[in-house]
C-alpha positions in Angstrom: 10.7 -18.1 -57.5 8.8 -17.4 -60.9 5.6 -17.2 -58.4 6.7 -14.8 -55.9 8.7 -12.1 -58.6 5.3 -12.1 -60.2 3.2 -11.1 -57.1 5.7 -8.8 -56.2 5.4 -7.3 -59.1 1.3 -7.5 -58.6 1.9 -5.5 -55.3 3.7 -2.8 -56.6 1.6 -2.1 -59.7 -1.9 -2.1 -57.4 0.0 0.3 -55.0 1.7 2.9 -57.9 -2.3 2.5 -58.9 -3.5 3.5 -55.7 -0.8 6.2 -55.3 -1.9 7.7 -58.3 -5.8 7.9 -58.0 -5.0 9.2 -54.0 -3.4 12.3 -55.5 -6.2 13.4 -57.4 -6.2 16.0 -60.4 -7.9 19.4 -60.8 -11.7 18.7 -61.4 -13.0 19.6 -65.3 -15.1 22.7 -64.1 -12.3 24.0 -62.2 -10.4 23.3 -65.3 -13.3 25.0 -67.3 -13.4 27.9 -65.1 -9.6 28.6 -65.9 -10.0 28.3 -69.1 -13.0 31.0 -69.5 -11.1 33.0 -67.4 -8.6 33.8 -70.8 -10.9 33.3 -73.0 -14.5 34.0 -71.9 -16.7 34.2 -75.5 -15.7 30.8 -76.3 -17.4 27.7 -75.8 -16.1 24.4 -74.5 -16.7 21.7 -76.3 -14.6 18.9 -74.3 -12.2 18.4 -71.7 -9.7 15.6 -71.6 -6.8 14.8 -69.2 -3.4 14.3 -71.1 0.0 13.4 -69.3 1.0 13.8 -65.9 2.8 13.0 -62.3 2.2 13.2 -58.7 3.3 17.2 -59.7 2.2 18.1 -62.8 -0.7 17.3 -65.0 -1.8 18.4 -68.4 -5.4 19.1 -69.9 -6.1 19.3 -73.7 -9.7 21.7 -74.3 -11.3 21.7 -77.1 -13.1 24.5 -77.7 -14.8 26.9 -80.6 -16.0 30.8 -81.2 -19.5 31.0 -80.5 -19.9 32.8 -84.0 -18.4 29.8 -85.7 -17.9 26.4 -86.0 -13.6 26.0 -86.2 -12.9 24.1 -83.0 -9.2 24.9 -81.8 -7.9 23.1 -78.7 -5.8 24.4 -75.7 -3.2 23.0 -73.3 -3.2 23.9 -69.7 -0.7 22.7 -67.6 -1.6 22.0 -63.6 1.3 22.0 -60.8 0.9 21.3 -57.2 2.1 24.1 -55.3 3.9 24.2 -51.3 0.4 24.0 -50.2 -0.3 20.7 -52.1 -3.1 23.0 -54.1 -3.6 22.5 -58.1 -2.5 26.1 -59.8 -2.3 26.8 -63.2 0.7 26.8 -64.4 0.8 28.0 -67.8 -1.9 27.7 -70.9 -0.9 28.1 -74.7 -2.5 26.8 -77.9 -1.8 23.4 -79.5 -0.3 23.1 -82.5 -1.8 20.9 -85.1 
């Protein structure tokens, strides 16, 4: 009994796996495009996927002023629309 709770188990993780990477998320230059859309004199210094669900998914940018060096990071949230498209959603600065 032990045996078969465990492959079940097996089975349903590998399938919520599968689920996932079959949805997909926004790509990082679409990403980076949004982002230099609000703020196009600054320069990008990463990209990094946060949080999400099958709806919703987060990306944390790190980025600086190209006439300094203080990096400050941003937080854009990605929704899935009634067309099954990645918008943005809304974008505000992370508090530290």
């Amino acid at each position: 009994m032990k045996i078969k709770l465990s492959i079940i188990k097996l089975i349903v993780f590998v399938a919520t796996i599968l689920l996932l990477a079959s949805c997909g998320v926004p790509s990082k230059s679409d990403v980076e495009i949004d982002f230099l859309k609000y703020k196009p004199n600054m320069q990008i210094i990463s990209i990094k996927t946060g949080e999400g669900d099958f709806d919703n998914t987060y990306f944390y940018v790190k980025y600086k002023s190209k006439m300094n060096s203080f990096e400050k990071i941003d937080v854009l949230l990605y929704q899935v629309d009634t067309s099954n498209n990645w918008i943005l959603k809304k974008h505000w600065k992370k508090e530290h």
